[in-house]
Backbone as CSV, one residue per row, in Angstrom:
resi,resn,N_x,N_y,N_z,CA_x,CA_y,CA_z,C_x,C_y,C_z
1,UNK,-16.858,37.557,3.073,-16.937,36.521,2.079,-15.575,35.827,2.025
2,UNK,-15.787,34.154,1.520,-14.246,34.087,1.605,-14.418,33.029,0.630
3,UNK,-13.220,32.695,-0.033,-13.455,31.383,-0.865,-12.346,30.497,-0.715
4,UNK,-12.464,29.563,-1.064,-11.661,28.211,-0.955,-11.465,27.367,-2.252
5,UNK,-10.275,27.265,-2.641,-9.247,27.217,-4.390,-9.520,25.730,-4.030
6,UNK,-9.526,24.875,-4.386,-9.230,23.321,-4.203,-8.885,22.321,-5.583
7,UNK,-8.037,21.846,-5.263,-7.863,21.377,-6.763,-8.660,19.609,-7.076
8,UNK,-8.876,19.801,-8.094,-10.044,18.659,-8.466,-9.317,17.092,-8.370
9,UNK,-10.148,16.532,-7.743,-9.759,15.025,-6.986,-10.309,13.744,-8.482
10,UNK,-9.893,12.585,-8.219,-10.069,11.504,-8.688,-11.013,10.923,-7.305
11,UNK,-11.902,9.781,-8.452,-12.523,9.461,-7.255,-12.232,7.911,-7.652
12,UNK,-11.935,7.235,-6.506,-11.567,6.059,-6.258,-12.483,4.753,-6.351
13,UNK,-12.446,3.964,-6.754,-13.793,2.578,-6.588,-12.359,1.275,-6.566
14,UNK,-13.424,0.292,-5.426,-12.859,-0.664,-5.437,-11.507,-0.708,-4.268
15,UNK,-11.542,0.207,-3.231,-10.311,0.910,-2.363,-10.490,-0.153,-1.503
16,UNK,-11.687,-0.236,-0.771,-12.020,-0.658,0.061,-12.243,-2.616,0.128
17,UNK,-11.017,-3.353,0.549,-10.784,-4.455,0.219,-9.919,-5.377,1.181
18,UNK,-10.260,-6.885,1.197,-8.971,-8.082,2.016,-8.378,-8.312,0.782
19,UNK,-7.153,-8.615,1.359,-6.138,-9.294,0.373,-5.492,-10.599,1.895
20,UNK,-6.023,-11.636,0.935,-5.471,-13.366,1.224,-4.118,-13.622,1.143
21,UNK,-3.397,-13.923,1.785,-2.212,-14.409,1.259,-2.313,-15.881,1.516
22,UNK,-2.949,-16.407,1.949,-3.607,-18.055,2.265,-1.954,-18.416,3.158
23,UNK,-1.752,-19.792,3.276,-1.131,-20.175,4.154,0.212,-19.987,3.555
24,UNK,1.074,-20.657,4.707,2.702,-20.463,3.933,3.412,-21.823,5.194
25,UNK,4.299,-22.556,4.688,5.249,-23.989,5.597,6.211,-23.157,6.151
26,UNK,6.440,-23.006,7.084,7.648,-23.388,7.478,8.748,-23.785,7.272
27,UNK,8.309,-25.134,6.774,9.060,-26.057,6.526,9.763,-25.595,4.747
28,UNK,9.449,-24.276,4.740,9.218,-23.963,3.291,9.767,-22.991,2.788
29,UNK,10.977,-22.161,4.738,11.246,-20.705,4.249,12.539,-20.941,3.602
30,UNK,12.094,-19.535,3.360,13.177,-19.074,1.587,14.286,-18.328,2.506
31,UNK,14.449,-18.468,3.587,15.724,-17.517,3.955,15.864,-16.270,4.505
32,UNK,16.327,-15.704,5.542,16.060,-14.295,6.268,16.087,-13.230,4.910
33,UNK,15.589,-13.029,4.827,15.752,-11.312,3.917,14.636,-11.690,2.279
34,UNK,13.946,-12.948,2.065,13.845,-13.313,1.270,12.338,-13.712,1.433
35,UNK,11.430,-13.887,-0.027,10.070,-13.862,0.408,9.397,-14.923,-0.101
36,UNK,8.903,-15.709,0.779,7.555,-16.773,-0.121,7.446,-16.563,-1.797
37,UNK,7.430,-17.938,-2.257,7.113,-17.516,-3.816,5.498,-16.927,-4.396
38,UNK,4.549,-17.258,-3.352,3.429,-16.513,-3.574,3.433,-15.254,-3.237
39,UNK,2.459,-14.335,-4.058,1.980,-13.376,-3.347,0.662,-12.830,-3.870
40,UNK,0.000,-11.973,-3.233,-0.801,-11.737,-3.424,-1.501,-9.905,-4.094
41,UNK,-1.951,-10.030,-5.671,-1.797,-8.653,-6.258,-3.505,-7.590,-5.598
42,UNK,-3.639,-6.981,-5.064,-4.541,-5.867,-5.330,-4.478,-4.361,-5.874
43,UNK,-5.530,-3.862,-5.837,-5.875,-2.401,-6.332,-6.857,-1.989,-6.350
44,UNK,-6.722,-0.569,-7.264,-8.368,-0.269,-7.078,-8.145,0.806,-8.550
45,UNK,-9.094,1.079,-8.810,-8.906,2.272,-10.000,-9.787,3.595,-9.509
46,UNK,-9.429,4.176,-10.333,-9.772,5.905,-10.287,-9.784,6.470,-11.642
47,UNK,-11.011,7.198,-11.490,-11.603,8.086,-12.516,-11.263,9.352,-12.138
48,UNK,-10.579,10.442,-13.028,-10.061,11.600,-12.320,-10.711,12.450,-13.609
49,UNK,-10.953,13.679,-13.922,-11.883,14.821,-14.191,-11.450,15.255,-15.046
50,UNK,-12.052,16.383,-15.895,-11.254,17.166,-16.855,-10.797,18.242,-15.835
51,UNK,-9.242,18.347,-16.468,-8.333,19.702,-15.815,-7.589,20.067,-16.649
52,UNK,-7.308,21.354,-16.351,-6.720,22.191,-17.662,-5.198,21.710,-17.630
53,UNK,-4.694,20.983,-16.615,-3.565,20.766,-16.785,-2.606,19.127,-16.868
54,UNK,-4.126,18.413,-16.041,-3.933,17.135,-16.052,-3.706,16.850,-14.306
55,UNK,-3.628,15.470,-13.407,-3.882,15.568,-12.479,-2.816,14.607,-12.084
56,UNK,-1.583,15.005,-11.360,-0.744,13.912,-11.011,-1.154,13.390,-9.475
57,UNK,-1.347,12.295,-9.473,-2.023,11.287,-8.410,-1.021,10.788,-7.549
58,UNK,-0.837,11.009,-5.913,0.029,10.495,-5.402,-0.766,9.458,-4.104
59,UNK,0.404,8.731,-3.642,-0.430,7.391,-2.398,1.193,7.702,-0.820
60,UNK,0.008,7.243,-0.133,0.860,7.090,0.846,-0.088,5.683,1.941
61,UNK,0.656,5.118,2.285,0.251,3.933,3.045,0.706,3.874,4.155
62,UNK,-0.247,3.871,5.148,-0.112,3.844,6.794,-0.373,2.181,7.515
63,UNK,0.531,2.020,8.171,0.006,0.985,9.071,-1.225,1.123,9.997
64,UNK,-1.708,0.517,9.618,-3.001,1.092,10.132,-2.988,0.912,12.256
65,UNK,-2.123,-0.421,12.250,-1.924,-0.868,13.411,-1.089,0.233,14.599
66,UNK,0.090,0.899,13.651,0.927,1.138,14.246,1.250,2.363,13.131
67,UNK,0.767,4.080,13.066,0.736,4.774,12.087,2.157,5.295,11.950
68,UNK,2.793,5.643,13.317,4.367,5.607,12.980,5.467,4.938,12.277
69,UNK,4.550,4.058,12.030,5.644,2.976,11.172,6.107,3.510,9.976
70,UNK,7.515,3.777,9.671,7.727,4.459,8.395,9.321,3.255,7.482
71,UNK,8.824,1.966,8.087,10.023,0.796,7.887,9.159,0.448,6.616
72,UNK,9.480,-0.594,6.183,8.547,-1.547,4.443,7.923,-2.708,5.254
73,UNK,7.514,-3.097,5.991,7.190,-4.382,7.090,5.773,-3.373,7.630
74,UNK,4.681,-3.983,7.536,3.493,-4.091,8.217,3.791,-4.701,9.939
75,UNK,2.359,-4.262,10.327,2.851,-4.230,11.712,1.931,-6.254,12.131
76,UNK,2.089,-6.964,12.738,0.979,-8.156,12.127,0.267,-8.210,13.831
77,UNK,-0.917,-8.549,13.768,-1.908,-8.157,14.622,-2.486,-9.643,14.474
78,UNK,-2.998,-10.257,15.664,-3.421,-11.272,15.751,-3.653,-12.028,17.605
79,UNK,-4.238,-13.094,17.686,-3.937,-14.054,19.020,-2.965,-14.544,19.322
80,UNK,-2.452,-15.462,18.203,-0.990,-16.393,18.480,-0.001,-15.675,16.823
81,UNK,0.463,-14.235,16.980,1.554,-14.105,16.250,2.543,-14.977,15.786
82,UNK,2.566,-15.136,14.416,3.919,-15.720,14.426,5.144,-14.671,14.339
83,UNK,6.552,-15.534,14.948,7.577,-14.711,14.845,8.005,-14.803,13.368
84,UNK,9.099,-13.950,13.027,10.024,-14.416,11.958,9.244,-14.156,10.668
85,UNK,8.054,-13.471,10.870,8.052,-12.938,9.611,6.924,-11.765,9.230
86,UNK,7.131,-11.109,8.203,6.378,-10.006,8.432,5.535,-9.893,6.216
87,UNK,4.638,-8.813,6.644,3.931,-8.811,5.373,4.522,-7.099,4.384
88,UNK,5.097,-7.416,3.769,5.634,-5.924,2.700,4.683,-5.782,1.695
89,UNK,4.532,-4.754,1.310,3.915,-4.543,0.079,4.657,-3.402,-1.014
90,UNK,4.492,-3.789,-2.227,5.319,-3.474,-3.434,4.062,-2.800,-4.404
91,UNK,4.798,-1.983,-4.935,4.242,-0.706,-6.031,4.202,-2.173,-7.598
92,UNK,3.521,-1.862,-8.204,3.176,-2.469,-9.280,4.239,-3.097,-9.929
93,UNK,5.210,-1.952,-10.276,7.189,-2.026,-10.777,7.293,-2.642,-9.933
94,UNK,7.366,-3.203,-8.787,8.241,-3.782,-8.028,8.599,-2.845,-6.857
95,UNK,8.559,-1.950,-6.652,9.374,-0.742,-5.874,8.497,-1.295,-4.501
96,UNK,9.373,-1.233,-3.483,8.853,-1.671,-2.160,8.271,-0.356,-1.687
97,UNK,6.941,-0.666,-0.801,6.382,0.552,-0.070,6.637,1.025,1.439
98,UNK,7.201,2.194,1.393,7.721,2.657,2.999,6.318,2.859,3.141
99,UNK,6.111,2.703,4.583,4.981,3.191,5.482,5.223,4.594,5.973
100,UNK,4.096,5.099,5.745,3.857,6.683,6.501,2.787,7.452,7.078
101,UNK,2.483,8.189,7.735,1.609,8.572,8.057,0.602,9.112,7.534
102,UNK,-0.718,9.008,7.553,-1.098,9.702,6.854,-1.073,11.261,6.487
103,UNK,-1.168,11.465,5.132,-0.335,13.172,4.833,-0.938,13.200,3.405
104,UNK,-1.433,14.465,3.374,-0.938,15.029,1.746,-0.362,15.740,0.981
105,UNK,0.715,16.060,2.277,2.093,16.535,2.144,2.675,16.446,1.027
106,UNK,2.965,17.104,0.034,4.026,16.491,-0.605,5.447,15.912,-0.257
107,UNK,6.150,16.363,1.252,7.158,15.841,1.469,6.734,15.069,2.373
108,UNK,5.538,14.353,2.735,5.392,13.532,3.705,6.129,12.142,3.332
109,UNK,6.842,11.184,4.957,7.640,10.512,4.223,6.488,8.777,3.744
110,UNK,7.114,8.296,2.867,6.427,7.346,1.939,5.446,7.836,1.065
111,UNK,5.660,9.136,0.727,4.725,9.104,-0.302,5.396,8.750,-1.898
112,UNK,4.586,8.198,-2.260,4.883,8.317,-3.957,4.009,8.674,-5.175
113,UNK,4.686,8.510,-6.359,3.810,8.957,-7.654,3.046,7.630,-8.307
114,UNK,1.810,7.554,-8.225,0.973,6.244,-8.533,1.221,6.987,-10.517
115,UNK,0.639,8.132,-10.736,0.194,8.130,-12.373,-0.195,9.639,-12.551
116,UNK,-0.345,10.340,-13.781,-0.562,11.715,-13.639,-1.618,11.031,-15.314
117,UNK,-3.159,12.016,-14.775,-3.747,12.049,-15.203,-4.072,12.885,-16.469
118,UNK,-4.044,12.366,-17.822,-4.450,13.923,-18.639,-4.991,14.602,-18.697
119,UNK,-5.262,15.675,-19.533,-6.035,16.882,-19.439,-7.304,16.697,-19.476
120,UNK,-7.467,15.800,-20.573,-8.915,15.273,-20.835,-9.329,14.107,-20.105
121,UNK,-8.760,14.094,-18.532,-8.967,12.914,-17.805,-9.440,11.924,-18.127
122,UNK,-9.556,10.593,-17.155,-9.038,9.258,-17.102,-10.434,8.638,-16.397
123,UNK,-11.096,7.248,-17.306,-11.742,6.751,-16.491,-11.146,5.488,-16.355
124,UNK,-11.597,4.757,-14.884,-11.280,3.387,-14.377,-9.371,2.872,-14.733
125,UNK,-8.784,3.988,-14.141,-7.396,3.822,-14.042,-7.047,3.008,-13.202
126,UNK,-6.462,1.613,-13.370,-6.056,0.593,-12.882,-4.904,1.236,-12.303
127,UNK,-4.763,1.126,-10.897,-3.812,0.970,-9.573,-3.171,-0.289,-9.254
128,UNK,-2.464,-1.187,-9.243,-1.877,-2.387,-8.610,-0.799,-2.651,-7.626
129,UNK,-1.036,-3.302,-6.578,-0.206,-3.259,-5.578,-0.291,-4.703,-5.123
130,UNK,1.705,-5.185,-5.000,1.772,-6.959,-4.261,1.843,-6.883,-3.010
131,UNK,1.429,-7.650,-2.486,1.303,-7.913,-1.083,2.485,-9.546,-1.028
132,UNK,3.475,-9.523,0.047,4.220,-10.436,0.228,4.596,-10.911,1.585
133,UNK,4.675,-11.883,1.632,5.422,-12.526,3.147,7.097,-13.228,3.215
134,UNK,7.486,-11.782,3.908,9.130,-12.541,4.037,9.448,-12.978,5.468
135,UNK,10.595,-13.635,5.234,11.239,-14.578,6.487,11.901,-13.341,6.638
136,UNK,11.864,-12.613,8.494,12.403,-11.585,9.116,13.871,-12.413,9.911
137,UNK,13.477,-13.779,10.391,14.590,-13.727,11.394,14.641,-15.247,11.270
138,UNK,15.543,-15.742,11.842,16.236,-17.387,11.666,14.846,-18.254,12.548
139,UNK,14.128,-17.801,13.584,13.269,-18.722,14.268,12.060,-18.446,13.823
140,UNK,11.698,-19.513,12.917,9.869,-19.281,12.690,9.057,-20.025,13.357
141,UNK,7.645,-19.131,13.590,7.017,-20.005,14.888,5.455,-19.485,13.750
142,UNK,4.585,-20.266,13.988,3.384,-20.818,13.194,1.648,-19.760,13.465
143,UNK,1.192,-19.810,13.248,0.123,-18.896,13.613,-0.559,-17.711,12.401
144,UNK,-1.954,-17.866,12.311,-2.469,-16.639,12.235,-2.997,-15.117,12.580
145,UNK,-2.429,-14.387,11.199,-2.097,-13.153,11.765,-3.315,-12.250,10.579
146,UNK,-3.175,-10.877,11.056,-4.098,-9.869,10.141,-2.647,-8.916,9.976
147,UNK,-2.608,-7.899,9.313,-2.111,-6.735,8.873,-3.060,-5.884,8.050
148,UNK,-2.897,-4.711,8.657,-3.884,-3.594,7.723,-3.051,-2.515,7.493
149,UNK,-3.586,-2.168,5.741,-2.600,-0.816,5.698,-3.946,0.643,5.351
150,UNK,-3.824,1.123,5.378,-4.308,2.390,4.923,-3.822,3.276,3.830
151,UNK,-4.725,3.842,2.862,-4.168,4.617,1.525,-4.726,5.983,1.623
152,UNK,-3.782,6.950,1.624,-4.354,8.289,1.382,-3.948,8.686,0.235
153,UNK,-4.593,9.047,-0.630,-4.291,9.441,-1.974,-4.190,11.134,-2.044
154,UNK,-3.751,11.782,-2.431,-3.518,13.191,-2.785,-3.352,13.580,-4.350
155,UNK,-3.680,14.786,-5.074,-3.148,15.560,-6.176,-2.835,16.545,-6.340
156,UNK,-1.983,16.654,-7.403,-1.501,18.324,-7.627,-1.764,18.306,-9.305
């Protein structure tokens, strides 16, 4: 006989999603290191369970393109790439997101703390995450691109 301890999950709605950043000039950049004044917000929420102790919720985000990627820059995938610039994405606060592999490691690298759930758990817990486009390098060249990230969520 054998048994298996597992600790009780949140379940996610709304994960599965595009995020637009619609177009951006050229003629319009903000400067190497610096990002378009648009951007674009998603998320998703989670309903997490009763637990006797409460459920702290963690994320980690993979390039989906390129899973080694552990830089804040998405990897951009497309026909005619443009150069000179790349897509970041930011934690709700503001806090920029390292890319990592997927893990539910606790020391896996890019992971972070989304929210810790109470005892008497949580329904439809709003998640939010910006999506942005910065100028990488002095030559910008024009074109559409895709970027995909991936979310593995974990708890303790």
């Amino acid at each position: 006989m054998s048994f298996v301890i597992q600790r009780e999950s949140c379940v996610p709605t709304g994960i599965d999603q595009g995020v637009m950043l619609g177009s951006f000039s050229t003629g319009a950049a903000p400067g190497i290191g610096q990002p378009w004044s648009r951007e674009a917000e998603f998320g998703f929420s989670l309903t997490c369970p009763v637990s006797g102790s409460g459920i702290s919720v963690h994320a980690v985000f993979t390039d989906a393109e390129s899973p080694d990627n552990t830089t804040d820059a998405l990897t951009l995938t497309g026909a005619n790439i443009p150069q000179g610039v790349a897509v970041k994405l930011f934690q709700e606060n503001g806090t920029p997101i390292t890319f990592g592999r997927e893990s539910v490691d606790p020391g896996a690298p890019g992971r972070f703390d989304l929210f810790t759930a109470p005892p008497e758990g949580v329904t439809n817990q709003a998640v939010s995450f910006r999506a942005r486009l910065y100028q990488t390098g002095p030559t910008l060249s024009e074109g559409p691109f895709n970027a995909t990230a991936l979310v593995t969520l974990s708890y303790d």
